[in-house]
C-alpha positions as CSV (number, residue, x, y, z in Angstrom):
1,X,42.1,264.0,338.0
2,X,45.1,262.3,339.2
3,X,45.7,260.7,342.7
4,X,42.8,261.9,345.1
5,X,44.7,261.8,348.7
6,X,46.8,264.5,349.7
7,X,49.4,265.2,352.4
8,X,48.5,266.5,356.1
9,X,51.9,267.4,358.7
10,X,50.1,267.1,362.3
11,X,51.7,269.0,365.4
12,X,51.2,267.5,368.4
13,X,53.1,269.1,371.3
14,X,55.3,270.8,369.0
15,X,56.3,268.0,367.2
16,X,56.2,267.5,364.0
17,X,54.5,264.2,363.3
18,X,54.5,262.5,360.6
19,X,52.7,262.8,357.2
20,X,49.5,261.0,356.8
21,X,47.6,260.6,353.7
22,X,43.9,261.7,353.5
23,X,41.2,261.1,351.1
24,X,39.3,263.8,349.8
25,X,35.9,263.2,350.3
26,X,33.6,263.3,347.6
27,X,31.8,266.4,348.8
28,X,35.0,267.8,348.2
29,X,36.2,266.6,345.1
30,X,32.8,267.7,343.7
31,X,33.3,271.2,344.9
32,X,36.4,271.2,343.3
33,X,35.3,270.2,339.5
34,X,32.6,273.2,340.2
35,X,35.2,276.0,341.1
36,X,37.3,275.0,337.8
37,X,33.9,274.8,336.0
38,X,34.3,271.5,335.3
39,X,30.8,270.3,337.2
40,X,27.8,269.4,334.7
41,X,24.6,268.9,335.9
42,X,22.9,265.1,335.1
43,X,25.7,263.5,333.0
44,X,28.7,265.2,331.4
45,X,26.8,266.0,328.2
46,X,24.8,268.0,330.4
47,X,24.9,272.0,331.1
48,X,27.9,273.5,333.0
49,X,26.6,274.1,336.6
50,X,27.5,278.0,337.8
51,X,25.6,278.4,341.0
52,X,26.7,277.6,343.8
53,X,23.9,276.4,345.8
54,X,22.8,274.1,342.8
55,X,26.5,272.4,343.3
56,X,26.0,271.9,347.0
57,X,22.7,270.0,346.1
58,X,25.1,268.0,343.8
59,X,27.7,267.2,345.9
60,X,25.9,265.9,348.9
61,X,23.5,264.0,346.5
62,X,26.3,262.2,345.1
63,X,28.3,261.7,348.4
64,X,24.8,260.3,349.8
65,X,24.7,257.5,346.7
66,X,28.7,257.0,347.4
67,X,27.7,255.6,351.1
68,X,29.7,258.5,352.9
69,X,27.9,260.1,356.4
70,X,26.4,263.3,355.5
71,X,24.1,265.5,357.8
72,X,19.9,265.1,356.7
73,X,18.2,267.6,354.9
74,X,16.7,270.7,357.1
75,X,12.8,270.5,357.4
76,X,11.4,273.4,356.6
77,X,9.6,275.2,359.4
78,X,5.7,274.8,358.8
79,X,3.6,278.3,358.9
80,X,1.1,278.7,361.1
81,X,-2.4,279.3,359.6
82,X,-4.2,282.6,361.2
């Protein structure tokens, strides 16, 4: 995987500033490993994960155990009974 931070120029009143580095968050690295196809579902020995919304679930499951702030699951909206 190599060195997880990468390089970020701000502009603040048309200034360059200078470089900062940023860590990529784990929501991001795990979005990364699925678009190379790289993302396996349970452990590695497990099934290549293809959809997308299955590797959403994973990433913010994982970023959840790692400690990081991520927004609580939607409640589903409850039917009224006729």
């Amino acid at each position: 995987m190599g060195n997880c931070a990468f390089l970020v120029e701000l502009k603040i009143h048309g200034r360059n500033m200078p470089k900062k580095k940023i860590k990529k968050t784990k929501v991001e690295k795990v979005m990364h490993e699925l678009k190379e196809g790289k993302l396996h579902s349970g452990s590695k020995k497990g099934p290549v994960v293809t959809n997308r919304k299955q590797g959403i679930a994973i990433a913010l499951s994982e970023s959840r155990k790692a400690g990081e702030p991520v927004k609580p699951m939607k409640a589903k909206p409850k039917r009224k009974k006729k």
